[in-house]
Every structure is written in C-alpha cells, then in structure tokens.
DSSP file (Angstrom, degrees, kcal/mol; ACC not computed):
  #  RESIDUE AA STRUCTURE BP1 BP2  ACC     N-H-->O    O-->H-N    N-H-->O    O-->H-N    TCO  KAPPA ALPHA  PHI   PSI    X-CA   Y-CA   Z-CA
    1    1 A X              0   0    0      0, 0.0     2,-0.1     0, 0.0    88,-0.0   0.000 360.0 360.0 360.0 161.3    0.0    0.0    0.0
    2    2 A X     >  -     0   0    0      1,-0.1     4,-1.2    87,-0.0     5,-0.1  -0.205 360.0-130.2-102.8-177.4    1.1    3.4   -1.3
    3    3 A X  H  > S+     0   0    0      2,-0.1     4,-1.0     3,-0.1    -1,-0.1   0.597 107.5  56.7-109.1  -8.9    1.6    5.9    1.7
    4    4 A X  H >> S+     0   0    0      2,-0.1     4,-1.1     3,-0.1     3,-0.8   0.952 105.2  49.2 -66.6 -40.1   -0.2    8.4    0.4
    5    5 A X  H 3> S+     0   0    0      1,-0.2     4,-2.5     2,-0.2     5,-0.2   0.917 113.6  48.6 -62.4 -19.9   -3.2    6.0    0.2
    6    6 A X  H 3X S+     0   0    0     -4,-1.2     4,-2.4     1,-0.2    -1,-0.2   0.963 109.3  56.7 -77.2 -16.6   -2.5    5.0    4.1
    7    7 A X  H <X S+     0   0    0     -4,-1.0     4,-1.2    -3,-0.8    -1,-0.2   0.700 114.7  39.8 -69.4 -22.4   -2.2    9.0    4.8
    8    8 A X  H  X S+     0   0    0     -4,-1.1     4,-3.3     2,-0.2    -1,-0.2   0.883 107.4  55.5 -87.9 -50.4   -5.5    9.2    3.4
    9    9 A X  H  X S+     0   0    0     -4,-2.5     4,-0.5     1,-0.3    -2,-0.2   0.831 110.9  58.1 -60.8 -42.4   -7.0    6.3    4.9
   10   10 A X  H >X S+     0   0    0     -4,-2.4     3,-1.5    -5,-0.2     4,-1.4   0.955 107.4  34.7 -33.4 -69.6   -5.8    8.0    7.9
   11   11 A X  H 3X S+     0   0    0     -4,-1.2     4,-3.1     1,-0.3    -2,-0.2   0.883 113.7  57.1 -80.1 -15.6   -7.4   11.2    8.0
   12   12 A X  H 3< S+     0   0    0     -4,-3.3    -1,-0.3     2,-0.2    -2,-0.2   0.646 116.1  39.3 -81.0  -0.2  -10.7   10.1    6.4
   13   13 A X  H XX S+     0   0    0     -3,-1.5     3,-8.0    -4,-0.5     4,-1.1   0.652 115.0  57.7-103.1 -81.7  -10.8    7.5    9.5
   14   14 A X  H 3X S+     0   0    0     -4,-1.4     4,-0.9     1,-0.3    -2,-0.2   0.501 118.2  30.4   6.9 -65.6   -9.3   10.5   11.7
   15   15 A X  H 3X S+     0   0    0     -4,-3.1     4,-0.5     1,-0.2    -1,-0.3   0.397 113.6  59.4 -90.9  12.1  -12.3   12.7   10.7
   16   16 A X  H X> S+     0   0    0     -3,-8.0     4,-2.2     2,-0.2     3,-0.9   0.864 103.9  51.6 -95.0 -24.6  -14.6   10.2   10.4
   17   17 A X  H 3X S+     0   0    0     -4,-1.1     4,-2.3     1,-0.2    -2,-0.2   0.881 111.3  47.9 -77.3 -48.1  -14.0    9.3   14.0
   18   18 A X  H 3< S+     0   0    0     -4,-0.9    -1,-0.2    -5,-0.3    -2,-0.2   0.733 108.3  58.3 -76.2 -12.2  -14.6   13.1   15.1
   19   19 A X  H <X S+     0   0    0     -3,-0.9     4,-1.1    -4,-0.5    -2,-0.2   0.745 100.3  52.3 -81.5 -28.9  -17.7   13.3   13.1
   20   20 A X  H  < S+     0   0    0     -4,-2.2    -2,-0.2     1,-0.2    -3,-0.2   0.830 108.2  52.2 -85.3 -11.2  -19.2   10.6   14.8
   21   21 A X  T  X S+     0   0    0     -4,-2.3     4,-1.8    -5,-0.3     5,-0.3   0.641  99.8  68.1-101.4  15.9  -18.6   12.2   18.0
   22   22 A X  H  > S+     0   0    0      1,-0.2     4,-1.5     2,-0.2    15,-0.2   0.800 106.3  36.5 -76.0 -21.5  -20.1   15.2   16.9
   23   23 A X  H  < S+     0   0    0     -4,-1.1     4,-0.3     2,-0.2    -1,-0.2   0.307 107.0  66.7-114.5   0.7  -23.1   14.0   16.7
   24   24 A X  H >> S+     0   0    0     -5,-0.2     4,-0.8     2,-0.1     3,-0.7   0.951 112.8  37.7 -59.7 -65.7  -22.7   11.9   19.7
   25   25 A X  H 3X S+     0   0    0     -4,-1.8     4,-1.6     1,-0.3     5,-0.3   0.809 110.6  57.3 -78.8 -43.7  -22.5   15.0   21.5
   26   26 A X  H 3X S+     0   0    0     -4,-1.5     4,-0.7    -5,-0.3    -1,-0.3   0.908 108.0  50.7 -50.8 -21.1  -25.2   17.1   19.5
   27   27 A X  H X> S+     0   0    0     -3,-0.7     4,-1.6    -4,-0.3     3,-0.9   0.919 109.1  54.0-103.2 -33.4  -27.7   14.4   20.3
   28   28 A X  H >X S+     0   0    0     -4,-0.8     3,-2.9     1,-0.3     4,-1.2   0.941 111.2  47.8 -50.9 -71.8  -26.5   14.7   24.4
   29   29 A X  H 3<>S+     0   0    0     -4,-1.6     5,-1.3     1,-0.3    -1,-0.3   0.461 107.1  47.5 -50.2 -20.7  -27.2   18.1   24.2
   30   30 A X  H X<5S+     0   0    0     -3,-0.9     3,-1.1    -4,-0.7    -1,-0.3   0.757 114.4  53.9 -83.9 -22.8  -30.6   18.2   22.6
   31   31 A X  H <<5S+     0   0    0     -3,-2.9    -2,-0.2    -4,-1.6    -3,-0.2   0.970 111.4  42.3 -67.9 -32.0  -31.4   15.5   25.2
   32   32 A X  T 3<5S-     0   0    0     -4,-1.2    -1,-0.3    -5,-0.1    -3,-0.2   0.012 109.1-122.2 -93.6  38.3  -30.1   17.8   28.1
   33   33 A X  T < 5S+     0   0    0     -3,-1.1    -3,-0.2    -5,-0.2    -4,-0.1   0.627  74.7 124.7  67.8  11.3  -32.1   21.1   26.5
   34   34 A X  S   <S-     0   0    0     -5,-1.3     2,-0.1     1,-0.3    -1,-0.1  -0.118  71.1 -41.8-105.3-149.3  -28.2   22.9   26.4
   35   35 A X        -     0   0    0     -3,-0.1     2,-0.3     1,-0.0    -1,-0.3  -0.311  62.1-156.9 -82.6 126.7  -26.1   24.5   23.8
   36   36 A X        -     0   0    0     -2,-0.1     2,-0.4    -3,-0.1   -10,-0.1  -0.813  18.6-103.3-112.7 158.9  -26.1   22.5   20.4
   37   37 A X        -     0   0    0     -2,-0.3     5,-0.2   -15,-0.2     4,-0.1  -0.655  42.2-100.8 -56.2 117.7  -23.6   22.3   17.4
   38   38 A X    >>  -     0   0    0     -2,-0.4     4,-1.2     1,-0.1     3,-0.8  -0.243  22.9-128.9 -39.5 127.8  -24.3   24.1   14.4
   39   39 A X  H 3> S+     0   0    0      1,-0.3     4,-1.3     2,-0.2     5,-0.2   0.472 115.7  57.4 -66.0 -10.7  -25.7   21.7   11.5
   40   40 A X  H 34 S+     0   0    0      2,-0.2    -1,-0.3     3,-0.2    -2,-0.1   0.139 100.3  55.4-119.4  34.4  -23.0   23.3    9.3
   41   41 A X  H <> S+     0   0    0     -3,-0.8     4,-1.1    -4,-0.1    -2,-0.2   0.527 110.9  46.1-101.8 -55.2  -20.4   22.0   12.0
   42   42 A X  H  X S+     0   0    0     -4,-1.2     4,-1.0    -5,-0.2    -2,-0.2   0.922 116.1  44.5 -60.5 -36.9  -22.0   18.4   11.3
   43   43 A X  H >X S+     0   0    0     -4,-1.3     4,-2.5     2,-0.2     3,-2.3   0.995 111.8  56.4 -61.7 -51.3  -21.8   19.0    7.3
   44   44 A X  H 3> S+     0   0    0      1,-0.3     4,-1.3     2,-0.3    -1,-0.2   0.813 106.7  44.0 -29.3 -60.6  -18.4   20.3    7.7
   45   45 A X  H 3< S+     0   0    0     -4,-1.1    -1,-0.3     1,-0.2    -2,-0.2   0.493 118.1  52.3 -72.5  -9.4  -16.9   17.3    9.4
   46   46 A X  H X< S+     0   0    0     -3,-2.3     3,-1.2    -4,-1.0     5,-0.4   0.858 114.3  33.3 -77.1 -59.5  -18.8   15.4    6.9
   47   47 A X  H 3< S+     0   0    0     -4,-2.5    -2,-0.2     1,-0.3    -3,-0.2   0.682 105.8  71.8 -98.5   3.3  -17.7   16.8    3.7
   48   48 A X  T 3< S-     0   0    0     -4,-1.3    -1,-0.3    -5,-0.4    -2,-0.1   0.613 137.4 -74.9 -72.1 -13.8  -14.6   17.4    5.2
   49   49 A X  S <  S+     0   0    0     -3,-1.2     2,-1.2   -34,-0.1     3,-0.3  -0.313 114.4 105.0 143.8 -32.1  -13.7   13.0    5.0
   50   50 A X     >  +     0   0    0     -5,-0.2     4,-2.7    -6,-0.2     5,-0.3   0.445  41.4 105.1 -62.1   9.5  -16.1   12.7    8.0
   51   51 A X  H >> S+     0   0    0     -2,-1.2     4,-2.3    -5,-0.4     3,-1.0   0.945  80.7  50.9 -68.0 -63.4  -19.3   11.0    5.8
   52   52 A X  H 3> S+     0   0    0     -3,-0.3     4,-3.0     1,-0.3     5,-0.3   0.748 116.3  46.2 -49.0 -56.0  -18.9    7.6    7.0
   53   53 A X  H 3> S+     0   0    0     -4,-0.2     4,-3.2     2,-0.2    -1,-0.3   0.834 110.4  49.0  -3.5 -79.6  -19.0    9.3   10.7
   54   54 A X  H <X S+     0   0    0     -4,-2.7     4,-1.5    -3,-1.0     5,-0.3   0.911 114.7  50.4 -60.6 -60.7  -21.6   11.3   10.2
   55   55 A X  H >X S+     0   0    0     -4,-2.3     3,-4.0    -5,-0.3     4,-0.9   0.921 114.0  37.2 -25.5 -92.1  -23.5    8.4    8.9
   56   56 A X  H 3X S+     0   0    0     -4,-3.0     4,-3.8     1,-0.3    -1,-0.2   0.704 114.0  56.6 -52.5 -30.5  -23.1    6.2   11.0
   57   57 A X  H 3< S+     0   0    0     -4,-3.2     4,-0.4    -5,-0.3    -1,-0.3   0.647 107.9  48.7 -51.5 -16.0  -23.3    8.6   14.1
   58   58 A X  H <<>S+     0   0    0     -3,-4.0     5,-0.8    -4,-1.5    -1,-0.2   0.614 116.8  47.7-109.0  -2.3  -26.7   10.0   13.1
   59   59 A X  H ><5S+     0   0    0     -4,-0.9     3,-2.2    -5,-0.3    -2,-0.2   0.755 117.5  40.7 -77.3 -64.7  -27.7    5.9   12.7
   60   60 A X  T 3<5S+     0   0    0     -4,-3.8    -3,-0.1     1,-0.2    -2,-0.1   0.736 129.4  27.9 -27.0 -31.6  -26.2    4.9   16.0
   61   61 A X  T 3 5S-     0   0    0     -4,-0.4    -1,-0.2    -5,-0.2    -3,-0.1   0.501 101.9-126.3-113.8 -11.1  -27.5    8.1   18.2
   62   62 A X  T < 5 +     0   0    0     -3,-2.2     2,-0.2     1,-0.2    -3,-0.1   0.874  59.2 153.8  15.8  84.2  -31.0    8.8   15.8
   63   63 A X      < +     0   0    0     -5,-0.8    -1,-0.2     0, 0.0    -2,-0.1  -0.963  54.9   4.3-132.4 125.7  -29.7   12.0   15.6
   64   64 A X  S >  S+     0   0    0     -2,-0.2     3,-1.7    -3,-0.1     7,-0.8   0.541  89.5 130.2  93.9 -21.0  -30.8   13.9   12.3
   65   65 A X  T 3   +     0   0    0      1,-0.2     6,-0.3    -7,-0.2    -1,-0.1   0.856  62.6  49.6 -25.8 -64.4  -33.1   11.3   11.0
   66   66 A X  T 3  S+     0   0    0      4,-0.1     2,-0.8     5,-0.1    -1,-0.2   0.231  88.6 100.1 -94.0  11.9  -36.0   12.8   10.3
   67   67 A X    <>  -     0   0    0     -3,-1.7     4,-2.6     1,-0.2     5,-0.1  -0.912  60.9-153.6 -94.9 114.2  -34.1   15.6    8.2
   68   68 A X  H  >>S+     0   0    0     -2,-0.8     4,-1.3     1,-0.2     5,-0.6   0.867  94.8  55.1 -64.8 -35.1  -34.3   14.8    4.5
   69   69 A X  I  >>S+     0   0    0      2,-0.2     5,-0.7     3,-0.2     4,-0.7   0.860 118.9  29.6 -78.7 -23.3  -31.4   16.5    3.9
   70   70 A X  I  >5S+     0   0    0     -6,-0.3     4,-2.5     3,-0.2    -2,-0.2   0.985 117.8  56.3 -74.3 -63.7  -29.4   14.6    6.4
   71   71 A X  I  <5S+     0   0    0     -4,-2.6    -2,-0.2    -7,-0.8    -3,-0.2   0.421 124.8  22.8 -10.9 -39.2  -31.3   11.5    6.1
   72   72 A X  I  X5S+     0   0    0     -4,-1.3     4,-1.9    -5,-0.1    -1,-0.2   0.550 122.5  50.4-125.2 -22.3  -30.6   11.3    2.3
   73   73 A X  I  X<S+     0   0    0     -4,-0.7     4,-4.5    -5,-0.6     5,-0.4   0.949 103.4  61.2 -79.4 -49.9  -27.5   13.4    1.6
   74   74 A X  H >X<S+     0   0    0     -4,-2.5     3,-3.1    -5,-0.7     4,-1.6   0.762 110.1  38.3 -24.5 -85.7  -25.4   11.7    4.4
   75   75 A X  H 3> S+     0   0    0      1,-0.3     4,-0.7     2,-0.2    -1,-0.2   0.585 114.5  55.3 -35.1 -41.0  -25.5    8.2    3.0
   76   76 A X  H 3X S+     0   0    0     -4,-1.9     4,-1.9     2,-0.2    -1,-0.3   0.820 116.5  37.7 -48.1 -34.7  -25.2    9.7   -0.5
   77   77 A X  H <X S+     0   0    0     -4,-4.5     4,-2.1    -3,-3.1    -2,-0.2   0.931 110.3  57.0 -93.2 -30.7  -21.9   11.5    0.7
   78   78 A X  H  X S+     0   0    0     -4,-1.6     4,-2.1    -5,-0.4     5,-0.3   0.836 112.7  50.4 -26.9 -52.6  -20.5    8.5    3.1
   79   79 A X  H  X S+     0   0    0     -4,-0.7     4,-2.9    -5,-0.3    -2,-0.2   0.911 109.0  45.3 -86.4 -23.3  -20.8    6.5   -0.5
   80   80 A X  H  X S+     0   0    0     -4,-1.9     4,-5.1     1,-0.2     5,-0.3   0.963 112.1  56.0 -67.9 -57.8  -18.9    9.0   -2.7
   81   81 A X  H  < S+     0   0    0     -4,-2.1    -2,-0.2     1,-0.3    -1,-0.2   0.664 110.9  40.8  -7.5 -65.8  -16.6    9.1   -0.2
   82   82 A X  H >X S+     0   0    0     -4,-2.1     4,-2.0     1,-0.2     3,-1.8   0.870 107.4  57.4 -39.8 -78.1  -16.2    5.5   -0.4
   83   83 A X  H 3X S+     0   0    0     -4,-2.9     4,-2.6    -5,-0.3     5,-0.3   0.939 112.0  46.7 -51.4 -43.8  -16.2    5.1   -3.9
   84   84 A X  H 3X S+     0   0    0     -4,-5.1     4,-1.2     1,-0.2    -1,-0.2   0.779 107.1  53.2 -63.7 -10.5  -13.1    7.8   -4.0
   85   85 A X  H <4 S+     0   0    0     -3,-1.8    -1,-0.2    -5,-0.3    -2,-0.2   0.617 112.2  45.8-103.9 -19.9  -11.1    6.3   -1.4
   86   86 A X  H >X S+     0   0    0     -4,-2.0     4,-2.4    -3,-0.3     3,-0.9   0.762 111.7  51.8-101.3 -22.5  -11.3    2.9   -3.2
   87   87 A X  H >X S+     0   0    0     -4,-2.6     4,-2.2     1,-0.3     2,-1.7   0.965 106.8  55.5 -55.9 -73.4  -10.5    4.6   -6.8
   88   88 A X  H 3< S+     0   0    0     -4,-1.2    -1,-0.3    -5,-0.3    -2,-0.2   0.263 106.4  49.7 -55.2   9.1   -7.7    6.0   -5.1
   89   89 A X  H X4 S+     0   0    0     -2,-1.7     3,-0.8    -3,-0.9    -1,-0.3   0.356 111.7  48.2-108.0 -36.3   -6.5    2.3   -4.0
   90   90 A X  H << S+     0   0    0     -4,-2.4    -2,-0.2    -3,-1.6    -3,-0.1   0.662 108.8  49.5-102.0  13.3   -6.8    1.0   -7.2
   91   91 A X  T 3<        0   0    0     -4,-2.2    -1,-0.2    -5,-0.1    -3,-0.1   0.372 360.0 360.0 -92.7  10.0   -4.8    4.0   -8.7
   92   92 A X    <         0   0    0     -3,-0.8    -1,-0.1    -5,-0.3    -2,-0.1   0.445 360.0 360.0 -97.0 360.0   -2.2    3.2   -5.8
C-alpha cells in the first residue's frame, strides 16, 4: 500500500471518527435542552472526510433522522466518499 493512500485512509478514519462524536454530543445536548452544534459544523466534518462518521453517528445516536437533507444526503456523501477512497486504492 502506497503511503499516500495510508495518509488518506488515515485522516478520512481521523475525521470520520470526530464526526461521529459530533453527533454523539449534538444528540446529548438536545437531550439535556443545552447548547447544540451548528448543522454546518456536522456538514463540515462530513464533507470534510467525516461522511462515513456522520453516517453512521446519526444511525447509531437517531440523531438527524427525520431531516431529508441529512437522512438522504449523508449516505449519498459516506458513499462517494467511499467510492473515491477505493479509486484511489486502485490508482495506488
């Protein structure tokens, strides 16, 4: 494996890992009524490498669900994601 593709495969698990505790912690805070993260603080860490994160954090916590934009764009952006990091392994 190439080291860029593990440097990548790094920071997209890096941010995917902070994404999912963004939304760990947004869903705490809506439970306890306090101070929430900005939805373009979750997109951020999402389009930033963070979809699979984000994904999976807003399945894990049903956090975000019942937002179509989250609800259908997440999973869309988790799969490009996907699909690039695995072009990029077989351009490696």
């Amino acid at each position: 494996m190439r080291e860029s593709f593990r440097l990548l495969l790094i920071l997209l698990g890096v941010v995917s890992l902070l994404a999912f505790a963004l939304f760990g912690w947004d869903k705490l805070m809506a439970k306890l009524g306090r101070r929430r993260i900005p939805e373009a603080a979750l997109w951020g860490a999402a389009l930033f490498g963070g979809g699979v994160g984000a994904c999976l954090g807003m399945w894990a916590f049903h956090h975000k669900t019942r937002k179509g934009f989250f609800h259908i764009g997440l999973p869309l952006l988790a799969a490009l994601q996907l699909g690039l990091l695995a072009w990029a392994q077989l351009r490696a």
